[in-house]
SESEMI-200717 format. One record per residue (C-alpha): residue number from 1; residue in one letter; chain; x negated, y negated, z. Coordinates in nm, 4 decimals. Each point is the difference from the previous one (the first is absolute). Layout:
<num=NUM residu=a chaine=A px=X py=Y pz=Z>
...
//
This chain:
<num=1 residu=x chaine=A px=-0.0850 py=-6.1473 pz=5.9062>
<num=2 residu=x chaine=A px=-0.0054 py=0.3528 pz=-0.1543>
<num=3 residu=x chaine=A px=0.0325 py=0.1770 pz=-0.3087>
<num=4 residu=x chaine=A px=0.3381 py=0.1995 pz=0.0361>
<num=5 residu=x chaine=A px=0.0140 py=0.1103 pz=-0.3001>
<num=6 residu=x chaine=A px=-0.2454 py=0.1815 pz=-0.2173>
<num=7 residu=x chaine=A px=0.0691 py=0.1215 pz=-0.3371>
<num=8 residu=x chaine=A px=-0.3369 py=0.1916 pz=-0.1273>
<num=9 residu=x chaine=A px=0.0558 py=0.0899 pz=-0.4113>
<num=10 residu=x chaine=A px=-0.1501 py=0.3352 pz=-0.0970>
<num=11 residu=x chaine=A px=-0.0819 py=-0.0082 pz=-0.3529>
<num=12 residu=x chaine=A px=-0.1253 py=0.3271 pz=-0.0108>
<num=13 residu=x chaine=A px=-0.0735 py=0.2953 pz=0.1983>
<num=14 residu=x chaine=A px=-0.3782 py=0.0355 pz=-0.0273>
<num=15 residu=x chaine=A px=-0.0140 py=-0.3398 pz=0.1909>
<num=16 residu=x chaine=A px=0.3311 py=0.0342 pz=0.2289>
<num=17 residu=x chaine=A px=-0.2281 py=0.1855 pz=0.3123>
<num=18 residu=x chaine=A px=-0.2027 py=-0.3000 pz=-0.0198>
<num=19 residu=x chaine=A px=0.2761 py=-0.2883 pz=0.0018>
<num=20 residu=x chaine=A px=0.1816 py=0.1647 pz=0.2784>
<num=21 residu=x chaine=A px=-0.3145 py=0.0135 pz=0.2535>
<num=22 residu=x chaine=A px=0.0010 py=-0.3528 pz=-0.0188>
<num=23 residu=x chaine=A px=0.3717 py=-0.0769 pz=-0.0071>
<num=24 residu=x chaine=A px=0.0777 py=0.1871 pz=0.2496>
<num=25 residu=x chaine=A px=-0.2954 py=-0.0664 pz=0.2390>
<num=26 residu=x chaine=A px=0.1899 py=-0.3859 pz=-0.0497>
<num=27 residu=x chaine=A px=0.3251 py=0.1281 pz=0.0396>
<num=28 residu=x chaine=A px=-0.1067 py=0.1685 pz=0.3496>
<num=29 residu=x chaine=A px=-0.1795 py=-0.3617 pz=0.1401>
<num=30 residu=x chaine=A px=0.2888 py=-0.1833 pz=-0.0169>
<num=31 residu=x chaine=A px=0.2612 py=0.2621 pz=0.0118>
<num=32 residu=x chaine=A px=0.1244 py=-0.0501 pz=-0.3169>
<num=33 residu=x chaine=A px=0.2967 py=0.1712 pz=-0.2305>
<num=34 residu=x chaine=A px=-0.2665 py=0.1274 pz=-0.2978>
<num=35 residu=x chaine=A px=0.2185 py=0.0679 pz=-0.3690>
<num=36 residu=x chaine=A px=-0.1732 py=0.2148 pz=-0.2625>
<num=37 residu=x chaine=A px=0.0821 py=-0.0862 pz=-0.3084>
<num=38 residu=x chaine=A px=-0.1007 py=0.1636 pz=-0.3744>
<num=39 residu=x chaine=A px=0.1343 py=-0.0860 pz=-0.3377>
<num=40 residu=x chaine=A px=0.0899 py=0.2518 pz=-0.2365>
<num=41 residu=x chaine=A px=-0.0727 py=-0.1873 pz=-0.3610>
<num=42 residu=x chaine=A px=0.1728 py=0.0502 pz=-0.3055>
<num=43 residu=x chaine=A px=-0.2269 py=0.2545 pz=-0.2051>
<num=44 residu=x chaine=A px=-0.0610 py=-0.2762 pz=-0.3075>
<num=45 residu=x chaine=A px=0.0074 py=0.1808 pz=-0.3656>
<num=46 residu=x chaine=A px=-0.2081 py=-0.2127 pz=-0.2245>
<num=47 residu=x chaine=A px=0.1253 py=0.0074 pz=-0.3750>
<num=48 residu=x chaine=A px=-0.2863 py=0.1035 pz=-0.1834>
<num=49 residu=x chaine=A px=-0.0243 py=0.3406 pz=0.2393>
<num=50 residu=x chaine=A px=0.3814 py=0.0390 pz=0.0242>
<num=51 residu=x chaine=A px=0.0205 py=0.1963 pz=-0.3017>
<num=52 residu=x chaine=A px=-0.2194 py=0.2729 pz=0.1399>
<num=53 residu=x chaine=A px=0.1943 py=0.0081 pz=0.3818>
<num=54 residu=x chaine=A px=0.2621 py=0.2451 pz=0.0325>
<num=55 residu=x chaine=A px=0.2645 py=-0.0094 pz=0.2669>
<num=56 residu=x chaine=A px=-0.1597 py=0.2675 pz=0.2120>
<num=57 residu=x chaine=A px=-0.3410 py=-0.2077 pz=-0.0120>
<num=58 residu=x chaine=A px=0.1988 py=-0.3095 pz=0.1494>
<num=59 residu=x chaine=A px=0.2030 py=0.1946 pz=0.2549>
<num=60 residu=x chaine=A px=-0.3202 py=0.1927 pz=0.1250>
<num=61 residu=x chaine=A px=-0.1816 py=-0.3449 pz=-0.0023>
<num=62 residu=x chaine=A px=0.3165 py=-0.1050 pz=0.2648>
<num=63 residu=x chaine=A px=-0.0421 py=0.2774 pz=0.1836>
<num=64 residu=x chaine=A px=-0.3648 py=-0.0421 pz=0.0679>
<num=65 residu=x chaine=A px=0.0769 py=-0.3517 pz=0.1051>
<num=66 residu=x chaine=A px=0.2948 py=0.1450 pz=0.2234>
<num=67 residu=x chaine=A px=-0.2084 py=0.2486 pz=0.1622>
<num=68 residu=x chaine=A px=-0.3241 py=-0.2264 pz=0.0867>
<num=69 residu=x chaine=A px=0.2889 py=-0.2253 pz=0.1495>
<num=70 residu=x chaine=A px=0.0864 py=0.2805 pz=0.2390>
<num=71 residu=x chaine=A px=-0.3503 py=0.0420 pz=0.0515>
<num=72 residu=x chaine=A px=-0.0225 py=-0.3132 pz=0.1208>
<num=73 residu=x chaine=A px=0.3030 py=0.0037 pz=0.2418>
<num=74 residu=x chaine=A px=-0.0791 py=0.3570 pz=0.1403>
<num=75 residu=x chaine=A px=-0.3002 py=-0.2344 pz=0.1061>
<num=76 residu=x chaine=A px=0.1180 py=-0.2967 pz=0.1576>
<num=77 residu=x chaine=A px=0.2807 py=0.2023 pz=0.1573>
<num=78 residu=x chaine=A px=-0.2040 py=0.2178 pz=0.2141>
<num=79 residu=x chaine=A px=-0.2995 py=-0.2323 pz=0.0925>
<num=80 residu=x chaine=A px=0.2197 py=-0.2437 pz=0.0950>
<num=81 residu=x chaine=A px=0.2040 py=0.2897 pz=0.2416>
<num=82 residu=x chaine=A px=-0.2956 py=0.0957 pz=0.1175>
<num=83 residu=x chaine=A px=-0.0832 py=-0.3642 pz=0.0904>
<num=84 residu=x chaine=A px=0.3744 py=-0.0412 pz=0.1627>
<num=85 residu=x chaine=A px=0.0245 py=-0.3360 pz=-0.1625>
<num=86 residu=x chaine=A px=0.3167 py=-0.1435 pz=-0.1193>
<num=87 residu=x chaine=A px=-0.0428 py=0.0810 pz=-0.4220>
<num=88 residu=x chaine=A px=0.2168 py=0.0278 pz=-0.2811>
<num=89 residu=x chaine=A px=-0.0572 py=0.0607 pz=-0.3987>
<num=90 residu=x chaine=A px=0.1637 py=-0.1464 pz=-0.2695>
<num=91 residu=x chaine=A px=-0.0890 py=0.1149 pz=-0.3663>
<num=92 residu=x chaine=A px=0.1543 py=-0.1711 pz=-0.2403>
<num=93 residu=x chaine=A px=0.0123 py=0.0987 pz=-0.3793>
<num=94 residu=x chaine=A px=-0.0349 py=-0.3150 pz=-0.2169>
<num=95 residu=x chaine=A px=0.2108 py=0.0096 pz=-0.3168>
<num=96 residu=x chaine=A px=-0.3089 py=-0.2447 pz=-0.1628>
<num=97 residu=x chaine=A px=-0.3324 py=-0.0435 pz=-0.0571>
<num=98 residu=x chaine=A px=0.0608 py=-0.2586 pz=0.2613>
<num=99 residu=x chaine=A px=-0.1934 py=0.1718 pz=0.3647>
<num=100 residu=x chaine=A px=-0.1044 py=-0.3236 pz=0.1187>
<num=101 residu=x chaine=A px=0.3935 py=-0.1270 pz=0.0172>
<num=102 residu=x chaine=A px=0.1036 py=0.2861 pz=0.2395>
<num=103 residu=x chaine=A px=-0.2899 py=-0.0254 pz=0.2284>
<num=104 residu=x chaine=A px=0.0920 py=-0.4030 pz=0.0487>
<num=105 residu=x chaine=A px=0.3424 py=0.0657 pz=0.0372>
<num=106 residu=x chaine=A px=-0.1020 py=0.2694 pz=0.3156>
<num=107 residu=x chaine=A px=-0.2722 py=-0.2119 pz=0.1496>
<num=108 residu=x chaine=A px=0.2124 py=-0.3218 pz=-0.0231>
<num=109 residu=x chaine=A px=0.1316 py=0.1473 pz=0.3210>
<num=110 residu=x chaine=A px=-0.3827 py=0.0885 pz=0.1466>
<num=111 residu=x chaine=A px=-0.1687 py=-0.1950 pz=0.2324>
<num=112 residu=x chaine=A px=-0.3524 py=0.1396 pz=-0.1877>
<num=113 residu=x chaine=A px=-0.0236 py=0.2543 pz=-0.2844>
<num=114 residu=x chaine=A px=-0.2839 py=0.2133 pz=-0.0290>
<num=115 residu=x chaine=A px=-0.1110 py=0.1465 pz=-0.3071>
<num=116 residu=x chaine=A px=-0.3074 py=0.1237 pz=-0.1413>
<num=117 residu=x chaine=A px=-0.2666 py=-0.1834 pz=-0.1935>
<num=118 residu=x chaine=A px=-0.0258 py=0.1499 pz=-0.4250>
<num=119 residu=x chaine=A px=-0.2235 py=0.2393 pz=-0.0687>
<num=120 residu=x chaine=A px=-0.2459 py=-0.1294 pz=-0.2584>
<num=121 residu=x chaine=A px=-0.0914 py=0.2938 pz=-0.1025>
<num=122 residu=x chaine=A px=0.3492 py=0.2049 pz=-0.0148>
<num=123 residu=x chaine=A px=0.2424 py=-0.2896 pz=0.0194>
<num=124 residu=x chaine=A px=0.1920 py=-0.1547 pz=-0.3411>
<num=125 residu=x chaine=A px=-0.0135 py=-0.3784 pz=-0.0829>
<num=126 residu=x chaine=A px=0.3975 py=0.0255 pz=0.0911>
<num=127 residu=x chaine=A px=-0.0539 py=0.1297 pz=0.3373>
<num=128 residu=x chaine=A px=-0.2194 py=-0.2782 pz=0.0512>
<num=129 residu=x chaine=A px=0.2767 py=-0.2817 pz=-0.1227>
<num=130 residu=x chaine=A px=0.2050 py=0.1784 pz=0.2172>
<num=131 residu=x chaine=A px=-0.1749 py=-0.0516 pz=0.3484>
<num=132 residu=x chaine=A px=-0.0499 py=-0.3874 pz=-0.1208>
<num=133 residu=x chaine=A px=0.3801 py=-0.0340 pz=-0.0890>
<num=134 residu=x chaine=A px=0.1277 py=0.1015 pz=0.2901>
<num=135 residu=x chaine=A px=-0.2652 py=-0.1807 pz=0.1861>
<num=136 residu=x chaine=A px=0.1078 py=-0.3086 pz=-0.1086>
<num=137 residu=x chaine=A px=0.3274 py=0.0369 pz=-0.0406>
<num=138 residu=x chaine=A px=0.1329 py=0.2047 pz=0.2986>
<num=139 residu=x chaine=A px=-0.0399 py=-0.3164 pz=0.2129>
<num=140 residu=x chaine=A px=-0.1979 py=0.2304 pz=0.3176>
<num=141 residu=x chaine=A px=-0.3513 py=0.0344 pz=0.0758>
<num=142 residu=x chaine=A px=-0.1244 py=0.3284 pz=-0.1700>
<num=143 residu=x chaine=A px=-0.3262 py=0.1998 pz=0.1748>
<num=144 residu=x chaine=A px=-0.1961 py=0.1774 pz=-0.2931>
<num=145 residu=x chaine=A px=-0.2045 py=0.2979 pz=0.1513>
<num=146 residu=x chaine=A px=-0.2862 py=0.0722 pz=-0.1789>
<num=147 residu=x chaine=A px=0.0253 py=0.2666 pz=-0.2672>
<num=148 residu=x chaine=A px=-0.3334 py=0.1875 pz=0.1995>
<num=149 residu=x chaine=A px=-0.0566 py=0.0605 pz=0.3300>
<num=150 residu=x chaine=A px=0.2125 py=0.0355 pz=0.3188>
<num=151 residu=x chaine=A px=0.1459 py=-0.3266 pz=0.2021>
<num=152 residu=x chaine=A px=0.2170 py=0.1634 pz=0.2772>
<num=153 residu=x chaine=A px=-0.1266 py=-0.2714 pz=0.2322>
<num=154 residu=x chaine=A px=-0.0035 py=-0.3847 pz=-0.1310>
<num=155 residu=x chaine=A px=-0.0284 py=-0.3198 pz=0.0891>
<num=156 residu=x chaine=A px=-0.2762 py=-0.0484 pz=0.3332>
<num=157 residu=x chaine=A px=-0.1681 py=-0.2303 pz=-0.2673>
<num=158 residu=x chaine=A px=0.1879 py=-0.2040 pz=-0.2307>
<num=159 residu=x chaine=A px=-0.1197 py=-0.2252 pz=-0.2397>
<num=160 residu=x chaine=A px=0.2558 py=-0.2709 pz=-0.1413>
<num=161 residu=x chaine=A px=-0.0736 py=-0.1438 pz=-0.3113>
<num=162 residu=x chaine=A px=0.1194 py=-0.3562 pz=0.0060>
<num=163 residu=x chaine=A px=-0.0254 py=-0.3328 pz=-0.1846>
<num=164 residu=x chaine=A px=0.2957 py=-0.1416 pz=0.1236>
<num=165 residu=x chaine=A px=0.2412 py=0.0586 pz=-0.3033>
<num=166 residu=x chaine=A px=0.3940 py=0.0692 pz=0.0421>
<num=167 residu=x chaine=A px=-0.1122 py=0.4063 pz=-0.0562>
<num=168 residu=x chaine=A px=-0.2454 py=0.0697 pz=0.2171>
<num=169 residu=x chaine=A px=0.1938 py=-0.2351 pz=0.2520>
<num=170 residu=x chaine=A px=0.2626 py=0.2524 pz=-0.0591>
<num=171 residu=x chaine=A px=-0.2447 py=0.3216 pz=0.0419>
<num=172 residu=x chaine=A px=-0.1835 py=-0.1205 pz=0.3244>
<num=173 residu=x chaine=A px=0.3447 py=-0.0787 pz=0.2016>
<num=174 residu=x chaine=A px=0.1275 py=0.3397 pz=-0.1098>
<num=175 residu=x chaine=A px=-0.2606 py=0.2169 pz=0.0779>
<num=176 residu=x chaine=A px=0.0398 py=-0.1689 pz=0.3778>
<num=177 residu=x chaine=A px=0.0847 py=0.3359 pz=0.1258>
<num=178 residu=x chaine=A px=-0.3209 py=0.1641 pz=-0.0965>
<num=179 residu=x chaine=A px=-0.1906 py=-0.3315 pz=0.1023>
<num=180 residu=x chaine=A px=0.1457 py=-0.0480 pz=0.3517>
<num=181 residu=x chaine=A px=-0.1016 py=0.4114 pz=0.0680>
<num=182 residu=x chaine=A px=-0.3710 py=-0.0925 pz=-0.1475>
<num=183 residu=x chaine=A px=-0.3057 py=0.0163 pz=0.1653>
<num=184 residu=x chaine=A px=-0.1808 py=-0.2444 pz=-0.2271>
<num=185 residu=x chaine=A px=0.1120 py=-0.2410 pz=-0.2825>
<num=186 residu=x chaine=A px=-0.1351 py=-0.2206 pz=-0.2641>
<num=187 residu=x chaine=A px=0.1318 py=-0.2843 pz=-0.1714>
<num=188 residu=x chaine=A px=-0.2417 py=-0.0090 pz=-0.3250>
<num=189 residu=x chaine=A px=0.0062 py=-0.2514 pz=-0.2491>
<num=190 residu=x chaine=A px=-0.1435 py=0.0549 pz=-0.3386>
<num=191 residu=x chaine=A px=-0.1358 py=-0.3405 pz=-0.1602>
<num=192 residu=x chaine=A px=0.2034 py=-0.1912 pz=0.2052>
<num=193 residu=x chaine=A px=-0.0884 py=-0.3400 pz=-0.1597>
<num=194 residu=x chaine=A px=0.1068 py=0.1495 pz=-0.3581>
<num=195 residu=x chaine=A px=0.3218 py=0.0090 pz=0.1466>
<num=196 residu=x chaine=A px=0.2672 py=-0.3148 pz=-0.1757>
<num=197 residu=x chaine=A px=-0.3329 py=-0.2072 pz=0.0480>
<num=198 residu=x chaine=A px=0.0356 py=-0.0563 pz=0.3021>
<num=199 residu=x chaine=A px=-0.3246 py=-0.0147 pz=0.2224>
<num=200 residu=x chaine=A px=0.0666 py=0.2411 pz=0.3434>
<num=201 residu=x chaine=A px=-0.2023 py=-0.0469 pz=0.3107>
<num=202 residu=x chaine=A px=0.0561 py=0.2434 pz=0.2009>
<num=203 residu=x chaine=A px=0.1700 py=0.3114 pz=-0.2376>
<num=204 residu=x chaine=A px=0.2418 py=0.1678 pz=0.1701>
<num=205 residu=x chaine=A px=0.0425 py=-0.1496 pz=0.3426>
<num=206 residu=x chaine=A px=0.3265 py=-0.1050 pz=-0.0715>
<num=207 residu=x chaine=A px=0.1511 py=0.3136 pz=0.0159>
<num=208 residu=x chaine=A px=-0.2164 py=0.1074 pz=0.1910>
<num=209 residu=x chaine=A px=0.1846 py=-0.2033 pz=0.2755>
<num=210 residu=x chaine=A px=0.2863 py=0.0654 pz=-0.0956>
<num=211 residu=x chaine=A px=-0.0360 py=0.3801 pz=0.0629>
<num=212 residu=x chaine=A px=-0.1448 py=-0.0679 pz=0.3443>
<num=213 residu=x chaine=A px=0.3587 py=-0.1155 pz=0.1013>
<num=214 residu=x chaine=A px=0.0482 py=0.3246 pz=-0.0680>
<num=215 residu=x chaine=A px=-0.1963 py=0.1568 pz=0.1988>
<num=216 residu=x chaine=A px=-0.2353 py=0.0746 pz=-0.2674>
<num=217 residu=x chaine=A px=-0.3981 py=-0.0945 pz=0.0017>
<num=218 residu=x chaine=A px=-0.1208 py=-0.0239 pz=-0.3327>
<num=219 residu=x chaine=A px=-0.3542 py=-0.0825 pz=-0.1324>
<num=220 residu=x chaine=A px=0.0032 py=-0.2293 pz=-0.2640>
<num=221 residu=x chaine=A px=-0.2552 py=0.0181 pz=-0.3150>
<num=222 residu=x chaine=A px=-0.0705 py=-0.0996 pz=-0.3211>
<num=223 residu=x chaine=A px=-0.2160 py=0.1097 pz=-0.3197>
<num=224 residu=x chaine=A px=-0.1415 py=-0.1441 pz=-0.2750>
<num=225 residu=x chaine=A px=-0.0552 py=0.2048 pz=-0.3504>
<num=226 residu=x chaine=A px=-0.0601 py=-0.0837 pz=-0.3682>
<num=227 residu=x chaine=A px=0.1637 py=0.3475 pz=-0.0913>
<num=228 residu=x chaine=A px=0.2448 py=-0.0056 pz=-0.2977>
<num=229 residu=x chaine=A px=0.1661 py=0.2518 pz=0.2167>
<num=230 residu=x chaine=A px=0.1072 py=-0.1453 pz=0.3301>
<num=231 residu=x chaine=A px=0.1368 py=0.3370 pz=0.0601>
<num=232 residu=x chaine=A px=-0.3039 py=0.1476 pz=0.0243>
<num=233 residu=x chaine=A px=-0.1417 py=-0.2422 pz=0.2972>
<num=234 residu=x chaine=A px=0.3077 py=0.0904 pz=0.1486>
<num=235 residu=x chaine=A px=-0.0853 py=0.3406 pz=0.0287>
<num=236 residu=x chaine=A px=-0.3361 py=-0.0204 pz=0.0891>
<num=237 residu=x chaine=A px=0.0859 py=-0.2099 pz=0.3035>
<num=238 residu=x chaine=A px=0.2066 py=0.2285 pz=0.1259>
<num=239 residu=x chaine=A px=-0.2458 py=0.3190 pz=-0.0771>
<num=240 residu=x chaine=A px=-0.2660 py=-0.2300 pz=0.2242>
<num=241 residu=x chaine=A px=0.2824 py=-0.0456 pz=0.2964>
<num=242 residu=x chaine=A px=0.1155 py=0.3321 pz=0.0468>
<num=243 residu=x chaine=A px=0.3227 py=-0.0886 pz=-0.0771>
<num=244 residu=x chaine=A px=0.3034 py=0.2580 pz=-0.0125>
<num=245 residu=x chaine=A px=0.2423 py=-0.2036 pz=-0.1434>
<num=246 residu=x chaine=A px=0.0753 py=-0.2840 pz=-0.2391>
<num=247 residu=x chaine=A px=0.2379 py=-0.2510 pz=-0.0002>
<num=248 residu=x chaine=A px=0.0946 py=-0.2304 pz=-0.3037>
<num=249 residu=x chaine=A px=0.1936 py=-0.1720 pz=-0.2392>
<num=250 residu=x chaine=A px=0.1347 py=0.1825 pz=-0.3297>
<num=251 residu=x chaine=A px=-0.0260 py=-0.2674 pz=-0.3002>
<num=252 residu=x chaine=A px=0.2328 py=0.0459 pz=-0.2433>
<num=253 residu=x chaine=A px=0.3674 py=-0.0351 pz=-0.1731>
<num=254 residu=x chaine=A px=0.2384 py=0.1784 pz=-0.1701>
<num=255 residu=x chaine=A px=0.1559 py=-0.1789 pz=-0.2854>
<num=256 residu=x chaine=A px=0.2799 py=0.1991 pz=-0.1948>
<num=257 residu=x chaine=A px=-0.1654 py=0.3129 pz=-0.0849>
<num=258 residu=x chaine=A px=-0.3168 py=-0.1349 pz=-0.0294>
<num=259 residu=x chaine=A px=-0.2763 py=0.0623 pz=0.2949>
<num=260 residu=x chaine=A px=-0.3219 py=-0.2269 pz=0.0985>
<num=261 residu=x chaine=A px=-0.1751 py=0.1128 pz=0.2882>
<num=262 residu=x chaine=A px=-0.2616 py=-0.1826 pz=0.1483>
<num=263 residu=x chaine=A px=-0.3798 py=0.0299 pz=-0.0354>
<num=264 residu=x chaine=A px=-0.0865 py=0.0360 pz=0.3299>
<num=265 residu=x chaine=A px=0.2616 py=0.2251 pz=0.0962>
<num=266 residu=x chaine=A px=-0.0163 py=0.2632 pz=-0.2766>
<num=267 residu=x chaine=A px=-0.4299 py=-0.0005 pz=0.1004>
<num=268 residu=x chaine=A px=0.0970 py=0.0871 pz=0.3072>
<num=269 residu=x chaine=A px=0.2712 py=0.2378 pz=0.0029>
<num=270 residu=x chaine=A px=-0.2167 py=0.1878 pz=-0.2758>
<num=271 residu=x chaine=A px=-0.3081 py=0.0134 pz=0.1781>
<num=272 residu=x chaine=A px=0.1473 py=-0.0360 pz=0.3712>
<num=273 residu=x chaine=A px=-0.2230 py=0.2251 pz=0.2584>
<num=274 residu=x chaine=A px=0.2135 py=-0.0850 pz=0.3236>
<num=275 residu=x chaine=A px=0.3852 py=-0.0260 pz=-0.0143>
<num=276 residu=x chaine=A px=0.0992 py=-0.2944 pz=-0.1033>
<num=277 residu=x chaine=A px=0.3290 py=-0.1939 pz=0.1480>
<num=278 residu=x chaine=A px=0.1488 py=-0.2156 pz=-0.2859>
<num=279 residu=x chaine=A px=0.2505 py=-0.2520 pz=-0.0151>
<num=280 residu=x chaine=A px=0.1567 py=-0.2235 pz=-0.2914>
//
């Protein structure tokens, strides 16, 4: 088992280098077809500032956007020639304010997308909504690469987060291609006897042998913490381990237009310091 298919979103260019070291260092282990893909947005005209917009304003706007597309292509295109890797780009110019829609309707056909984690301190509340909406509704797992830092090489040391739920079921048996390739893995369990009530006695082995069937060894473990923030024991575990990579469940649903993303997950993908493999 493999991932085929990689589709890595590049939001913009400032972060597109970044994305594509990792993508494509993937793309290369498992020989892998590797799609680029950018949305042009709609350039949104607000009422109370239309007044003041002319149509030159709103065509340079466009053209800006065009331009930093190309940007982004000239990119991709000739670091993944010089990697002689099987690549192609799509950009795609969405007629909405709907982004998230045409990156789920290209990674529906992924067997991963990559994209990279929001910028807290650049990045829009939309762009944010965006990376969660697509997360849970694309149906694939989704690797967020940290905003800061490089991560050409991921996934020696893995980390699943696990508690036995439907998602991060879902997470752990997708991310078997990076876990079967690791050198090390750990099963940890976060209050495990918080979980449905239940009472746990050994957290984790479960699955634990169940990955050993595939040829996996995995260390099973547990922690206890009185942290309103789960997230954040989460994340200090996996500071303590070394880990390189993350893999969990995405909590959440999409109801109409309406959005709820989980607690957990939102901690995490905000203040994520390892890439993070998520699955709904």
């Amino acid at each position: 088992m493999s991932y085929r298919t990689i589709l890595v979103y590049l939001y913009d260019k400032k972060n597109a280098k970044r994305l594509l070291e990792t993508a494509i260092a993937l793309a290369k282990k498992s020989d892998s077809h590797l799609i680029g893909l950018h949305v042009l947005p709609i350039y949104h005209i607000y009422s109370t500032v239309a007044i003041d917009l002319t149509a030159e304003i709103v065509e340079a706007r466009h053209n800006a956007l065009q331009v930093e597309a190309q940007g982004m292509k000239d990119i991709f295109e000739k670091t993944t020639k010089d990697e002689g890797m099987a690549a192609e780009w799509r950009c795609v110019e969405e007629r909405s304010a709907l982004v998230a829609e045409a990156v789920i309707e290209h990674g529906r056909c992924a067997d991963l997308i990559v994209a990279g984690q929001p910028d807290p301190e650049h990045d829009d509340i939309g762009s944010s909504r965006i990376s969660e909406q697509f997360l849970i509704e694309a149906g694939r797992p989704v690797l967020f690469i940290p905003y800061a830092g490089t991560h050409k090489n991921i996934g020696r040391n893995i980390t699943i987060a696990w508690n036995a739920s439907r998602e991060s079921t879902r997470a752990t048996f997708e991310a078997l291609p990076f876990l079967k390739a690791a050198d090390h893995v750990k099963i940890l369990w976060v209050n495990p006897n918080q979980v449905n009530g239940h009472h746990v006695d050994v957290p984790g082995s479960e699955i634990a042998t169940c990955l050993s069937r595939h040829g996996i060894t995995a260390e099973a473990d547990h922690s206890v913490t009185h942290l309103s923030e789960v997230g954040d024991e989460l994340l200090s575990r996996i500071a303590d381990s070394g880990s390189d990579l993350l893999v969990m469940g995405a909590y959440g649903h999409s109801r109409l237009r309406e959005f709820i993303f989980g607690g957990v997950s939102r901690h995490v993908l905000q203040h994520m310091t390892v890439p993070v493999l998520m699955s709904h």
